[in-house]
Residue frames as qw, qx, qy, qz and C-alpha x, y, z in Angstrom:
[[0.094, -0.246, 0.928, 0.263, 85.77, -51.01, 144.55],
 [0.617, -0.011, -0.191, -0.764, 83.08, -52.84, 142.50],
 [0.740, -0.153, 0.537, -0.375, 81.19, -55.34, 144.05],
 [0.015, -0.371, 0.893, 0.255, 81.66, -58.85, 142.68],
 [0.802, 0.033, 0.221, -0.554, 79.08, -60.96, 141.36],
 [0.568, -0.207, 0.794, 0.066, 78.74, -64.67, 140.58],
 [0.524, 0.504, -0.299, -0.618, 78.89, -66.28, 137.55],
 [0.655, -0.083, 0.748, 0.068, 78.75, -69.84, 135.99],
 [0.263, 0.670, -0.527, -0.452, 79.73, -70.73, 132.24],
 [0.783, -0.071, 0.616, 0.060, 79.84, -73.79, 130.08],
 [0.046, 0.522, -0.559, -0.643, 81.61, -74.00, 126.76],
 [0.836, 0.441, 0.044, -0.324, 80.18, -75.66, 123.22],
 [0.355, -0.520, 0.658, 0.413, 82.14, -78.11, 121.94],
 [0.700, 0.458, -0.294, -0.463, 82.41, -80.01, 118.62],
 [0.554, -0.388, 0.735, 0.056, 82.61, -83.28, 118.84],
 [0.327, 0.515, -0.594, -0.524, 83.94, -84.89, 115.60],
 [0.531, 0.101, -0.837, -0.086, 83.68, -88.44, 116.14],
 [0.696, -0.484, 0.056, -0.528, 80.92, -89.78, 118.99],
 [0.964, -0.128, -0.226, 0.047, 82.79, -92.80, 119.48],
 [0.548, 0.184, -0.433, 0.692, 86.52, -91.65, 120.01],
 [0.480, -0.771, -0.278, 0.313, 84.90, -88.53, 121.93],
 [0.426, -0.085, 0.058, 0.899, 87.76, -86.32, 120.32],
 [0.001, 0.901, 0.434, -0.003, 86.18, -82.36, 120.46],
 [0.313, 0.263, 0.063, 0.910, 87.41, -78.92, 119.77],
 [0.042, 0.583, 0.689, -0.427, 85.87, -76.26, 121.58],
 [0.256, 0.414, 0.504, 0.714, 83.89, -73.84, 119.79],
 [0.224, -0.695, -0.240, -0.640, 81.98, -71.37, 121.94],
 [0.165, -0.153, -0.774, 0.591, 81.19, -70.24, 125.63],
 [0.307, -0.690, -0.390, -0.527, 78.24, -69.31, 127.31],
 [0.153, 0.166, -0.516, 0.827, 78.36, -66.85, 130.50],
 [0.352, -0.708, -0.514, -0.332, 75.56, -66.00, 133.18],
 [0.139, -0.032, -0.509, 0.849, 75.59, -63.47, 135.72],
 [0.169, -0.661, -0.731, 0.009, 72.16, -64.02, 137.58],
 [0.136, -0.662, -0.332, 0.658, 72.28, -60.61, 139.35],
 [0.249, 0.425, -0.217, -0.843, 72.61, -58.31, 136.17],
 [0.519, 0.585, 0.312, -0.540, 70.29, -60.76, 134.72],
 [0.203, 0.856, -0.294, -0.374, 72.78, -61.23, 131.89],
 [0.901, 0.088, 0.417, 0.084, 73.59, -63.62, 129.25],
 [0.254, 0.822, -0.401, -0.314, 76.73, -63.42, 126.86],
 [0.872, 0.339, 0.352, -0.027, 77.11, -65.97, 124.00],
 [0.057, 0.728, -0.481, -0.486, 80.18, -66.05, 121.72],
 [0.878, 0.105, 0.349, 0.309, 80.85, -68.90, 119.23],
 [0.395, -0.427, 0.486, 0.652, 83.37, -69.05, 116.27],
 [0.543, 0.737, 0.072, -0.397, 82.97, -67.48, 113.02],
 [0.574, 0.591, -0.512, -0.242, 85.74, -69.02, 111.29],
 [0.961, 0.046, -0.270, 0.020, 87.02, -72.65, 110.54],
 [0.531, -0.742, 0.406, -0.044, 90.44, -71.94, 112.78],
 [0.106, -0.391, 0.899, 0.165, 92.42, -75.12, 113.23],
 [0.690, -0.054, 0.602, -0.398, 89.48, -77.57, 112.81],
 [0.882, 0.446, -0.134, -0.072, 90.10, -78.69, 109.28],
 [0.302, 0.562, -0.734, 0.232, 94.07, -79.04, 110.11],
 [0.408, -0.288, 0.810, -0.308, 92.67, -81.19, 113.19],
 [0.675, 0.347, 0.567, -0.321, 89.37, -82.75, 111.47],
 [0.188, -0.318, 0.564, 0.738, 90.33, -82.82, 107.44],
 [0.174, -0.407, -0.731, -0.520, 87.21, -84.50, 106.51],
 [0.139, 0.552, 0.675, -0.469, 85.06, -82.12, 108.47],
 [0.205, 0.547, 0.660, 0.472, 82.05, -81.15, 106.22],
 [0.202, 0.088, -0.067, 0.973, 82.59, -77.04, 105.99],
 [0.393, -0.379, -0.456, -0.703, 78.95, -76.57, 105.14],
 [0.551, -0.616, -0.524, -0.206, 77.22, -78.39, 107.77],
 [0.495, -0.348, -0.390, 0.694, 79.70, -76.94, 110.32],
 [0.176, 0.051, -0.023, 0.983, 79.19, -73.61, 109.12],
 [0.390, -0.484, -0.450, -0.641, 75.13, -74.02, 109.18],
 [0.593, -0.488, -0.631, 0.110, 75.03, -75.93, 112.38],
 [0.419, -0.212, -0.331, 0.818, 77.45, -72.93, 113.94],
 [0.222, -0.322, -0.367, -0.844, 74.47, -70.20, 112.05],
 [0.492, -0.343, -0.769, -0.222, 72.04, -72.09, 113.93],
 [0.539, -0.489, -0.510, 0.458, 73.44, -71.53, 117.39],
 [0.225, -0.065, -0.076, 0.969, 74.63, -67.97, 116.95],
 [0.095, -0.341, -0.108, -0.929, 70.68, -67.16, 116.34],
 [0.610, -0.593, -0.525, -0.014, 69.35, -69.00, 118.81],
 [0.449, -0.430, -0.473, 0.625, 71.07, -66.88, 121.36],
 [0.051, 0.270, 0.238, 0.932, 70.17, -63.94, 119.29],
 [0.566, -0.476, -0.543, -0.398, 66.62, -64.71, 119.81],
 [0.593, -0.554, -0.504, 0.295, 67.28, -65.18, 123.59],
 [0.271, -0.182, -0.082, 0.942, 69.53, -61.63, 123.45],
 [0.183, -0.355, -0.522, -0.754, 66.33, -60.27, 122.31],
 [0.556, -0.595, -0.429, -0.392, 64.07, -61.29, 125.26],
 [0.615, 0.102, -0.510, 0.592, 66.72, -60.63, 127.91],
 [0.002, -0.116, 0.229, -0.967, 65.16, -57.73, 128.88],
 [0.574, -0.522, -0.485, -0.404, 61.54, -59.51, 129.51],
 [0.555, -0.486, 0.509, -0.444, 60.57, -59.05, 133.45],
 [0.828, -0.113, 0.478, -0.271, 61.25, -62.73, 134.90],
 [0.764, 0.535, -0.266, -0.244, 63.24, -64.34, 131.69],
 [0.325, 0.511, -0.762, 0.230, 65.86, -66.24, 133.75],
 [0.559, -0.375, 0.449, -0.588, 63.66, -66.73, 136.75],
 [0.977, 0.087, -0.032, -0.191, 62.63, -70.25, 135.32],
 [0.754, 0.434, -0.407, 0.277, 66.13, -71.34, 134.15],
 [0.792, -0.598, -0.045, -0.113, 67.95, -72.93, 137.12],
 [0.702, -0.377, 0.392, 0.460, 71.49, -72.79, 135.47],
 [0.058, -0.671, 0.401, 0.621, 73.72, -71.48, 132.59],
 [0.267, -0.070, 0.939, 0.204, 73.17, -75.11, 131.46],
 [0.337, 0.686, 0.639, -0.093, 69.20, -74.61, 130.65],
 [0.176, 0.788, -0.112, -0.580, 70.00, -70.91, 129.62],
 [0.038, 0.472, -0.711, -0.520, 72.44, -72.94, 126.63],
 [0.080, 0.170, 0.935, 0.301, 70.14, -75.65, 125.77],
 [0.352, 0.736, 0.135, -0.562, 67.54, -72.92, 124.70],
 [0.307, 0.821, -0.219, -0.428, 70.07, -72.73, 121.72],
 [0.597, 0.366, -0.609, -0.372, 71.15, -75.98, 121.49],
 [0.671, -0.492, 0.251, -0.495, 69.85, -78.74, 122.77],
 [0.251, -0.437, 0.864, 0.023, 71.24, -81.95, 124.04],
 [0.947, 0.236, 0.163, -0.144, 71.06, -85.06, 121.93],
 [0.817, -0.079, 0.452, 0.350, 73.55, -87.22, 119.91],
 [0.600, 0.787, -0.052, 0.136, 74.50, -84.35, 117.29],
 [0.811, 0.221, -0.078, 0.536, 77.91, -83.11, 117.21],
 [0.166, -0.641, 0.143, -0.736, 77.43, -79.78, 119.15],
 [0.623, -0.326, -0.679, 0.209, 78.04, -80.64, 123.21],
 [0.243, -0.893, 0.008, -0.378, 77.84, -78.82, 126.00],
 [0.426, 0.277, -0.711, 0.486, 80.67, -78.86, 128.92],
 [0.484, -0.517, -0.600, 0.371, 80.18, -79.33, 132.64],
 [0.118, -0.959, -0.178, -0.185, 79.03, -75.77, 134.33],
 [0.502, -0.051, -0.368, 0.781, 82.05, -73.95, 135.70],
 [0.064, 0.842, 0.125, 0.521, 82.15, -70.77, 137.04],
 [0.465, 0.006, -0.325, 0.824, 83.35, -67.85, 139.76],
 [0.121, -0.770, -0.278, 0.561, 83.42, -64.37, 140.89],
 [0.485, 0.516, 0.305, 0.636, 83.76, -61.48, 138.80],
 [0.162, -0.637, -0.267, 0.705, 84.27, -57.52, 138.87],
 [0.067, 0.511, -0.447, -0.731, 84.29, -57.31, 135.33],
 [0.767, 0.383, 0.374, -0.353, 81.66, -58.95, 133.29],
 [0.628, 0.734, -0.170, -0.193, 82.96, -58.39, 129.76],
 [0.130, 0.754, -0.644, -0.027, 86.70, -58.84, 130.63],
 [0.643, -0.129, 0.679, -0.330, 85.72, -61.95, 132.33],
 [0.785, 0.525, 0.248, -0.217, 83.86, -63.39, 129.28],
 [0.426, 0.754, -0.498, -0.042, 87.03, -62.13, 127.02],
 [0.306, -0.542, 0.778, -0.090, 89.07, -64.03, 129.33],
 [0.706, 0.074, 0.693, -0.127, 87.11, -67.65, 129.24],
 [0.712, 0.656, -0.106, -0.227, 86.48, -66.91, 124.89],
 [0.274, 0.778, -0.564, 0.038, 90.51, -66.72, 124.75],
 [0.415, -0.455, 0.755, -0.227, 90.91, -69.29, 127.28],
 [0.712, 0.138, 0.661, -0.190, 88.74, -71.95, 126.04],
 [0.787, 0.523, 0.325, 0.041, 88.39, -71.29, 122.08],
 [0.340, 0.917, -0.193, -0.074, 90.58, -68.24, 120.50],
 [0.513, -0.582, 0.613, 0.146, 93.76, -70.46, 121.36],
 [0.705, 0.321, 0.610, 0.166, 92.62, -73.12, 118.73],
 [0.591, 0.777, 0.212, -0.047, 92.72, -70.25, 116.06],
 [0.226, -0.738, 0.419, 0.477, 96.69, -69.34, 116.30],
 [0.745, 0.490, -0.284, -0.353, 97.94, -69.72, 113.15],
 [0.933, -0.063, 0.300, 0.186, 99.48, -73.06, 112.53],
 [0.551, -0.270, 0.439, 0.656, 103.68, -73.79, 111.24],
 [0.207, 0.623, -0.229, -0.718, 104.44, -71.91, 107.95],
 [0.797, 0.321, 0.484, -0.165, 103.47, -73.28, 104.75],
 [0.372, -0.269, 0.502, 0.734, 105.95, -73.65, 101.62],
 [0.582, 0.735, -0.114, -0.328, 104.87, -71.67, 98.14],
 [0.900, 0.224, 0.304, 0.218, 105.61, -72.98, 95.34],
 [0.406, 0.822, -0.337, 0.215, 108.13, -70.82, 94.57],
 [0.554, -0.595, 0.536, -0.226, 109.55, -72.79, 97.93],
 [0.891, 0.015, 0.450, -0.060, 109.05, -75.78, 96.33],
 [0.703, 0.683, -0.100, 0.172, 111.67, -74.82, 93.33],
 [0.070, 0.838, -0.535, 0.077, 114.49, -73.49, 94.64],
 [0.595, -0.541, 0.537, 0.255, 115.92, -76.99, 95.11],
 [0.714, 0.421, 0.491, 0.269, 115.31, -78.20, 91.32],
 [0.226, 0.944, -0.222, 0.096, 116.91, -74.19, 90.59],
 [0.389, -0.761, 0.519, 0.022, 119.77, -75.17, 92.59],
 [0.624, -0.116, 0.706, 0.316, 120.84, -78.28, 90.59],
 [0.479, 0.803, 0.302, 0.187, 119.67, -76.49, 87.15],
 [0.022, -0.970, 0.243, 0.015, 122.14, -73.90, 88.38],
 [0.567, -0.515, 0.626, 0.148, 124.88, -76.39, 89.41],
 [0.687, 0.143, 0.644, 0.305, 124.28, -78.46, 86.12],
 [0.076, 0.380, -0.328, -0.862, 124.45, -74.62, 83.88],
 [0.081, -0.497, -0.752, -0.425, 120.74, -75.28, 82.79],
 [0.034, -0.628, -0.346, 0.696, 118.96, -72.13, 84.83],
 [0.079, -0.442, 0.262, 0.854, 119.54, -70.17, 81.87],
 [0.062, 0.017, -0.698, -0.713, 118.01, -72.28, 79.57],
 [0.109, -0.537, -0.800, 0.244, 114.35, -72.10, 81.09],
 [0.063, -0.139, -0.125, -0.980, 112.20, -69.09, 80.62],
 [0.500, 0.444, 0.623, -0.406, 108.46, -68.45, 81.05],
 [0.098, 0.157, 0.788, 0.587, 106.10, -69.01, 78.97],
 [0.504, 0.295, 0.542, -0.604, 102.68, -68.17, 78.17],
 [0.048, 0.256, 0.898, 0.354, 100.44, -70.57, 76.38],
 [0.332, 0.284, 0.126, -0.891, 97.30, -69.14, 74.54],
 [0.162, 0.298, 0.921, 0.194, 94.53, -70.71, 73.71],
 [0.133, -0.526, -0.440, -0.716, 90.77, -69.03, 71.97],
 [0.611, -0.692, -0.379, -0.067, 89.32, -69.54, 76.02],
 [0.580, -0.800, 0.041, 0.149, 92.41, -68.79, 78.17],
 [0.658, 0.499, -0.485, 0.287, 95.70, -68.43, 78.58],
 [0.831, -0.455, -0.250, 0.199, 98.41, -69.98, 81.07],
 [0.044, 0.903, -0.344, 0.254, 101.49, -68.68, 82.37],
 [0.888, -0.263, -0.087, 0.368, 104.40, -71.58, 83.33],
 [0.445, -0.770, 0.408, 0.204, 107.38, -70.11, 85.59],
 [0.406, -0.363, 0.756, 0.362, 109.90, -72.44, 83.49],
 [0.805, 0.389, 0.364, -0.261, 109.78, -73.58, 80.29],
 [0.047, -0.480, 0.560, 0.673, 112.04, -74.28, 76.40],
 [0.650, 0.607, -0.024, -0.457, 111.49, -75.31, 73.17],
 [0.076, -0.337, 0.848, 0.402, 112.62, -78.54, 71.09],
 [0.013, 0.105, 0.727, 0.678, 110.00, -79.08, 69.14],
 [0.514, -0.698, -0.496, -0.045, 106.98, -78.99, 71.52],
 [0.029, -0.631, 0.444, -0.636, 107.32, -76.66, 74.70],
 [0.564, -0.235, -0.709, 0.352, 108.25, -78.41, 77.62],
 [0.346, -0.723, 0.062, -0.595, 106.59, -75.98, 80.39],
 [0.585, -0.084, -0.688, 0.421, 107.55, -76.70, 84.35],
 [0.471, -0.662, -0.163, -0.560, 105.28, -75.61, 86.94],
 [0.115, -0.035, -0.843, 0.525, 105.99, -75.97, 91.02],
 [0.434, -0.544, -0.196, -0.691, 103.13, -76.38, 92.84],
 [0.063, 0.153, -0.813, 0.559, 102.64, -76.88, 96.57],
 [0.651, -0.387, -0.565, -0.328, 100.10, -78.92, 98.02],
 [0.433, -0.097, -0.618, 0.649, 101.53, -77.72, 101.54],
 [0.205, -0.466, -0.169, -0.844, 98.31, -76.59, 102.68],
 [0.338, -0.155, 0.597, -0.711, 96.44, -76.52, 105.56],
 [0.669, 0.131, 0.523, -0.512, 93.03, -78.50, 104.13],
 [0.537, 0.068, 0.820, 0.188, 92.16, -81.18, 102.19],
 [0.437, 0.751, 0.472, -0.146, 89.89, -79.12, 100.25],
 [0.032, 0.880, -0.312, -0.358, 92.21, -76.43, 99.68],
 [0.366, -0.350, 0.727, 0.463, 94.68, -79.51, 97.92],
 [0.411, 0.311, 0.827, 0.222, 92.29, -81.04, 95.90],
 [0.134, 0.905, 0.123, -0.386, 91.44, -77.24, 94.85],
 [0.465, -0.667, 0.449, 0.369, 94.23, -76.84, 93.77],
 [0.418, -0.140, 0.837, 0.323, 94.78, -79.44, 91.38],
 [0.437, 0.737, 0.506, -0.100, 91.10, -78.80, 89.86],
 [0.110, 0.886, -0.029, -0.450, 92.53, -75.32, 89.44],
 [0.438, -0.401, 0.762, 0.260, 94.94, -76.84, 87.35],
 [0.354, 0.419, 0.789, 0.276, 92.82, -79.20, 85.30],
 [0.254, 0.865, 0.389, -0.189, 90.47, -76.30, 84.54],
 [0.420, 0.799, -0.125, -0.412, 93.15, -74.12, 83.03],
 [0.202, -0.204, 0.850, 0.442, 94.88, -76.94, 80.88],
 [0.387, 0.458, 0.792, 0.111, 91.42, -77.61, 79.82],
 [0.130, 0.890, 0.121, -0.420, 90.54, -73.87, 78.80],
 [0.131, -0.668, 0.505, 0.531, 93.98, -73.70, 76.74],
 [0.172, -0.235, 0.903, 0.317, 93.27, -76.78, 74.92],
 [0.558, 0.356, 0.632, -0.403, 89.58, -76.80, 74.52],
 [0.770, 0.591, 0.097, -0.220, 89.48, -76.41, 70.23],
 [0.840, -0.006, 0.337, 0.425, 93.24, -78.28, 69.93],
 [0.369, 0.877, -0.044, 0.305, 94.23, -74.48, 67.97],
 [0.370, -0.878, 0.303, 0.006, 96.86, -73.64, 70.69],
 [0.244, 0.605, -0.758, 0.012, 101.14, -74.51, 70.52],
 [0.892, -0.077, -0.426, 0.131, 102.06, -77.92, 71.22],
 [0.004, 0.632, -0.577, 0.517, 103.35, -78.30, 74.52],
 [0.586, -0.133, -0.760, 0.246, 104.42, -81.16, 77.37],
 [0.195, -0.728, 0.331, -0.567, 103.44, -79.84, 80.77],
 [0.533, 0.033, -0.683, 0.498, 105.44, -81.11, 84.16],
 [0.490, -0.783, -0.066, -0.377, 104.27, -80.47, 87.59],
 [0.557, 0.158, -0.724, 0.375, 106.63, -80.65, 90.69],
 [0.608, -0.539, -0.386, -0.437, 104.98, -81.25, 93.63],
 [0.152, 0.297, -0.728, 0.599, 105.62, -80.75, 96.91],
 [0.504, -0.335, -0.778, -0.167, 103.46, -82.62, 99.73],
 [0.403, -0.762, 0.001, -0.508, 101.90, -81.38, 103.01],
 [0.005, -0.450, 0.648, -0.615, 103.39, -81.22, 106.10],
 [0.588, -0.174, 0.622, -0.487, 100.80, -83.03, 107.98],
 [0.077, -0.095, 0.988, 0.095, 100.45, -86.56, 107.25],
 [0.399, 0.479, 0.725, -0.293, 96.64, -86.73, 107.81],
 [0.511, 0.762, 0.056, -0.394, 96.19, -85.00, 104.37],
 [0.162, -0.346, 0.814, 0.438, 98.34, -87.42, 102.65],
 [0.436, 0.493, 0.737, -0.156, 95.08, -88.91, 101.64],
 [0.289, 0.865, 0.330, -0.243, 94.12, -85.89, 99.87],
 [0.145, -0.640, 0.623, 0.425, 97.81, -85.43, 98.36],
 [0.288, -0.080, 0.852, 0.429, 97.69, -88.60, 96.35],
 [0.322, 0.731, 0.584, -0.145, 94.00, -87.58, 95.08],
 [0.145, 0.929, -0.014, -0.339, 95.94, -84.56, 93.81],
 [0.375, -0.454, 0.760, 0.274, 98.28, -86.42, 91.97],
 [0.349, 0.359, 0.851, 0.161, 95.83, -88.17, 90.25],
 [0.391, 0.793, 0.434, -0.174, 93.87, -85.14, 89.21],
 [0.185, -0.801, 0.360, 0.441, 97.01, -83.68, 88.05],
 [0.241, -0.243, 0.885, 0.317, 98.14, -86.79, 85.80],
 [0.415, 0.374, 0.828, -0.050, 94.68, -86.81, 84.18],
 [0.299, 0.722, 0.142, -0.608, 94.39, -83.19, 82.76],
 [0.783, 0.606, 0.087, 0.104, 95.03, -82.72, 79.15],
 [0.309, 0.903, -0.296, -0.041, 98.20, -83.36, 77.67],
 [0.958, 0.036, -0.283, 0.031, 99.21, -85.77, 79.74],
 [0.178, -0.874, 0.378, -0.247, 100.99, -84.10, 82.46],
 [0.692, 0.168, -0.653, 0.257, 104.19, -85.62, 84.37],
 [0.388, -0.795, 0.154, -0.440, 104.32, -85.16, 87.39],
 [0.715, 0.269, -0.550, 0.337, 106.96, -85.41, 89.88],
 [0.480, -0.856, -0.162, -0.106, 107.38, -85.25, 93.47],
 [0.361, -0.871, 0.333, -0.017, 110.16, -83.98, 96.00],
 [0.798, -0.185, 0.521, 0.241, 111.59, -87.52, 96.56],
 [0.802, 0.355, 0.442, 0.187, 112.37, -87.61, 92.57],
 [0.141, -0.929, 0.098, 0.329, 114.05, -84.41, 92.68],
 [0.457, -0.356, 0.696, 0.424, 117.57, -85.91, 91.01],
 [0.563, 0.441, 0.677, -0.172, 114.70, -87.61, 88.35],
 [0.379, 0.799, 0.467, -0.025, 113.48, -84.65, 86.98],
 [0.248, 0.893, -0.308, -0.213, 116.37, -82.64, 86.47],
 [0.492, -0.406, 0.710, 0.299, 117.94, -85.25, 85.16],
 [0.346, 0.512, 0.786, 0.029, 115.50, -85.80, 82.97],
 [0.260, 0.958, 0.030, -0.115, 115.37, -82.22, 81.74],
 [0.074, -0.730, 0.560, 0.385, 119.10, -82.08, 81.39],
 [0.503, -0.088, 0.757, 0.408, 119.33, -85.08, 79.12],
 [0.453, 0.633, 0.626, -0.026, 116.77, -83.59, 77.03],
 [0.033, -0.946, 0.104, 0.306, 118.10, -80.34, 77.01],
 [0.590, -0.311, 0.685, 0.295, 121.68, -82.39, 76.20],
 [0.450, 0.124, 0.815, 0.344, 120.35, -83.83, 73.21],
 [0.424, 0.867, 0.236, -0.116, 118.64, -80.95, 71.71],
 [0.150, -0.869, 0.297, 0.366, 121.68, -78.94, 72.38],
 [0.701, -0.046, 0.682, 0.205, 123.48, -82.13, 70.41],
 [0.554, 0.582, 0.586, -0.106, 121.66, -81.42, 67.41]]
């Protein structure tokens, strides 16, 4: 049987806010004095922390998390000097090599540790235990093809389904491509789009994307006349309701003078297409 050796371990967190104290963990560090042996893991990808933190700033997390991953490089480098641990009096000094304590947003935890018979499996264990949990994926998110099927379902019920088609608008720079659309003298075009995303960034993406190709189609005024509609569906998590109504706004500003309509207004907007539809059909 293989002999057991001690270890002790302390985990990196991120604290988001110094005052609430609220912290995700992001890394561990391991030591087993007897083999001499330091193993360093952090995360390489944003996980949940934008679905917990929305306004955390991607960049400096991703530099600050660069930072640490080569400071332990650098120490995995001299690991094998005679006497490189001998000074270091804990797991705790071994990690503030790579990042040290002060008032940033990178903490260390209190020292734990144990026995082991298994170095690596050990480490796996405490990675999974302490961080890889944070990265499951999070509830399903609706597409925007989710975000139609109830405004199909009363288009179907009111025998207007049929009269919708796609379209594609061409302009000298781009062209678009709307899921729905007809013709009474102008094209009316109807787009879903879902803003049921995981980050703030990712909504307010979104919407740019958006502006950018209405602006592309329309940039030398040569292209068809056309109205374009947006129906919008909102995120699931409340804390990015902020960033929802910011997309709303960038939406209602592109060219043409989008409408835009949300869930709640469902009844609204196909009502609002059938009367139009109604009165072409009139004609």
């Amino acid at each position: 049987m293989k002999d057991k050796q001690q270890y002790s371990f302390v985990i990196l967190r991120y604290v988001h806010d110094v005052l609430t104290a609220e912290f995700i963990n992001v890394g561990v560090v391991m030591y087993v004095p007897s083999e001499g042996r330091v193993i360093a893991k952090t995360r390489n990808t944003m996980g949940r922390l934008r679905g917990v933190f929305p306004d955390l700033d991607r960049a400096a997390f991703n530099s600050a998390m660069s930072s640490v991953r080569r400071g332990f490089q650098k120490i995995a480098k001299r690991k094998s000097t005679a006497g490189l641990f001998k000074s270091h009096d804990s797991v705790l000094a071994i990690a503030k090599e790579a990042v040290p304590h002060d008032d940033s947003s990178l903490q260390w935890s209190p020292v734990g540790g144990g026995v082991t018979g298994n170095t690596q499996e050990t480490f796996d264990r405490l990675y999974n235990q302490f961080v890889a949990r944070y990265d499951h994926k999070s509830s399903h998110r609706r597409t925007d093809d989710e975000i139609w099927r109830p405004v199909l379902a009363k288009l179907e019920e009111r025998n207007l389904a049929a009269k919708l088609h796609e379209k594609v608008i061409t302009g000298s720079l781009d062209d678009v491509t709307f899921k729905h659309a007809w013709k009474n003298g102008q094209w009316h075009v109807y787009e879903p789009v879902s803003f049921d995303l995981a980050e703030a960034d990712s909504i307010k993406g979104k919407a740019r994307e958006w502006l950018g190709h209405l602006a592309a189609v329309v940039a030398d005024g040569k292209t068809e006349a056309f109205k374009p509609h947006f129906f919008v569906g909102a995120p699931s998590d409340p804390r990015l309701n902020a960033a929802y109504e910011v997309a709303k706004k960038i939406l209602s500003q592109a060219p043409n003078s989008p409408e835009v309509f949300e869930e709640a207004q469902l009844d609204e907007f196909v009502s609002q297409i059938e009367d139009e539809v109604r009165a072409h059909d009139a004609q």
